[in-house]
C-alpha positions in Angstrom: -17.0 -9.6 22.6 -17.7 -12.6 24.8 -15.0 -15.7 25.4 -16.7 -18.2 23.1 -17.1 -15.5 20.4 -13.1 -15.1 20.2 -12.4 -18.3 20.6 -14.8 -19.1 17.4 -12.9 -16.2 15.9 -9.5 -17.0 16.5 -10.2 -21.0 15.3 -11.7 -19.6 11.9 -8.7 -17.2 11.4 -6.4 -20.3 12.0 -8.5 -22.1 9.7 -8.2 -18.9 7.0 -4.1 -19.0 7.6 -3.6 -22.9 7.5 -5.5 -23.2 4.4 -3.8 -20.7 2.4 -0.7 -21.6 3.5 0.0 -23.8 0.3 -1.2 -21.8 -1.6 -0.1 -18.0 -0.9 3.9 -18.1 0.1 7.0 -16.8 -1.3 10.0 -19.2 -0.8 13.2 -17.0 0.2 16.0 -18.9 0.4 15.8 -20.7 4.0 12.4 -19.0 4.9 8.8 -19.3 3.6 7.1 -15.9 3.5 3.9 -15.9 4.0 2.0 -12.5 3.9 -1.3 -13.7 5.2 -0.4 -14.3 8.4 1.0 -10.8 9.3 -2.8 -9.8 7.5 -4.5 -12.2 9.9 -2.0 -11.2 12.9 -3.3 -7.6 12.3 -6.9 -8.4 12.6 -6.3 -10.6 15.4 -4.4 -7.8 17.3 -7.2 -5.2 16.7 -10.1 -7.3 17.1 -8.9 -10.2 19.6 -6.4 -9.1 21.9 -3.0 -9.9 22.6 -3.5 -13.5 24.0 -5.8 -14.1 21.4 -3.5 -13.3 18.4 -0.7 -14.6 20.2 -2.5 -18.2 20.5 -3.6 -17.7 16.7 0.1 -16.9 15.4 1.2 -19.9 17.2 -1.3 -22.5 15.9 -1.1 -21.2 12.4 2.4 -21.6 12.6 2.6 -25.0 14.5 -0.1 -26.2 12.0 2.0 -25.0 9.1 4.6 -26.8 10.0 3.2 -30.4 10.8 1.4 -29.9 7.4 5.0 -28.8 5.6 4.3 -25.8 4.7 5.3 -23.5 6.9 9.4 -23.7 8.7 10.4 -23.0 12.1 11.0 -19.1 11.7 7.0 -18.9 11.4 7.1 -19.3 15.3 9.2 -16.5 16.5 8.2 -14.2 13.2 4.4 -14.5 13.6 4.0 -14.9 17.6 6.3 -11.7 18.5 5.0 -9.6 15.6 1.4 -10.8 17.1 2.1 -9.7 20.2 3.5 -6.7 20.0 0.5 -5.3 17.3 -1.7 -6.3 19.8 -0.2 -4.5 23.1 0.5 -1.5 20.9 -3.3 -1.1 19.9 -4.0 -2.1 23.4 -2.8 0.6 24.6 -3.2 3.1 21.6 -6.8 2.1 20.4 -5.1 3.4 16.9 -4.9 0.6 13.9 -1.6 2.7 12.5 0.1 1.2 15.8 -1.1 -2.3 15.3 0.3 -2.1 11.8 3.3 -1.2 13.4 4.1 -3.3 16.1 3.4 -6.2 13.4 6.0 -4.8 11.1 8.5 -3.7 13.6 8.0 -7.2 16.0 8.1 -9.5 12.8 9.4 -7.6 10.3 13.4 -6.8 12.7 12.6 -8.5 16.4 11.0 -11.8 14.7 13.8 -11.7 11.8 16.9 -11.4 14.8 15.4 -14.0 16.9 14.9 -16.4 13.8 19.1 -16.2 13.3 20.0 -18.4 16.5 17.2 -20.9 15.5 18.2 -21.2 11.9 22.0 -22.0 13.8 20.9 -24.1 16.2 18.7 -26.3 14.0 19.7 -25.5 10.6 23.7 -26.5 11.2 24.6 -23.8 9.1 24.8 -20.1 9.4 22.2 -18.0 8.5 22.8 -14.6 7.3 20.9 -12.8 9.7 20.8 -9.8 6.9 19.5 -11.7 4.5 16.1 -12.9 6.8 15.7 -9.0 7.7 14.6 -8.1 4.4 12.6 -11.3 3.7 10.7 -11.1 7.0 10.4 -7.3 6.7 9.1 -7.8 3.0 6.7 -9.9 4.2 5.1 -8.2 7.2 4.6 -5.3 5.2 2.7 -6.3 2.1 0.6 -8.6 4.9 0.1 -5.9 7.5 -0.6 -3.0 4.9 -3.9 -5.2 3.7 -4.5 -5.8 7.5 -4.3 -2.1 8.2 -6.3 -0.9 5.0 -9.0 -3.5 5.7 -9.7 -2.6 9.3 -9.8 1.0 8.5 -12.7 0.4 5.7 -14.3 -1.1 8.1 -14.0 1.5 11.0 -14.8 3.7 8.6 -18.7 2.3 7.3 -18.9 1.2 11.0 -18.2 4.6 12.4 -21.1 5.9 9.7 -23.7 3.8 10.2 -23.7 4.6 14.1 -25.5 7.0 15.6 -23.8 10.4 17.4 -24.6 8.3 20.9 -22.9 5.3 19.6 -20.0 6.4 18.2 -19.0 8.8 21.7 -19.5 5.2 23.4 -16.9 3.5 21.1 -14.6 6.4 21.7 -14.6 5.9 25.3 
């Protein structure tokens, strides 16, 4: 896939996040859940790269925020589950591992590094327990559609290619 094609790519997938945002969240106590964007964090991971859904999670999350529907955990949550999905598929080339490093880098890394933020800016302690299973919730419902919907697609992709085709995509 060429530059311009990801960059058009990862604008509509911000577009897609920011505009559900309103609409598609589950307030938890201090945090906003928002399952979408660990859906669109998967895609991006698989499909983009890991600067590309990096640069995604944070514009989503910075545009969430300025229009007051996202908080401040979206940044760590969404860029570091992001991340991690994508290197993992990077270097895997297996969706299962994308949906993993989403869960695992949002769902526990993004949930720990949201507790000194929700200190720090909050004023108040933040039961760093209690964001665990929130984020963890979260990431799961969001990257299970991720994961299903990428593999539906391998799958009628893979079978409408030819036997020359598909040895190509496998190497």
């Amino acid at each position: 896939m060429r530059h311009t094609q990801k960059l058009t790519l990862t604008a509509m997938m911000m577009a897609i996040g920011t505009l559900t945002s309103h609409m598609l969240f589950i307030p938890l106590g201090i945090v906003k859940v928002f399952p979408v964007q660990h859906f669109i964090n998967v895609l991006s991971a698989v499909l983009l790269g890991p600067y590309y859904a990096v640069f995604q999670a944070f514009g989503i999350s910075l545009l969430r925020n300025v229009m007051g529907t996202g908080s401040i955990f979206a940044f760590p949550g969404s860029m570091i589950g992001a991340f991690l999905a994508a290197y993992l598929y990077k270097k895997t080339s297996k969706v299962g591992f994308a949906f993993a490093g989403e869960v695992v880098g949002t769902g526990i890394i993004g949930a720990i590094a949201s507790y000194p933020i929700a200190t720090l800016f909050l004023g108040r302690e933040a039961a760093l327990f209690g964001m665990v299973p929130a984020f963890f919730a979260s990431t799961l419902v969001g990257s299970a559609l991720g994961f299903v919907l990428l593999k539906v697609f391998m799958k009628n992709a893979a079978g409408s290619m030819g036997a020359e085709q598909q040895t190509a995509v496998k190497e």
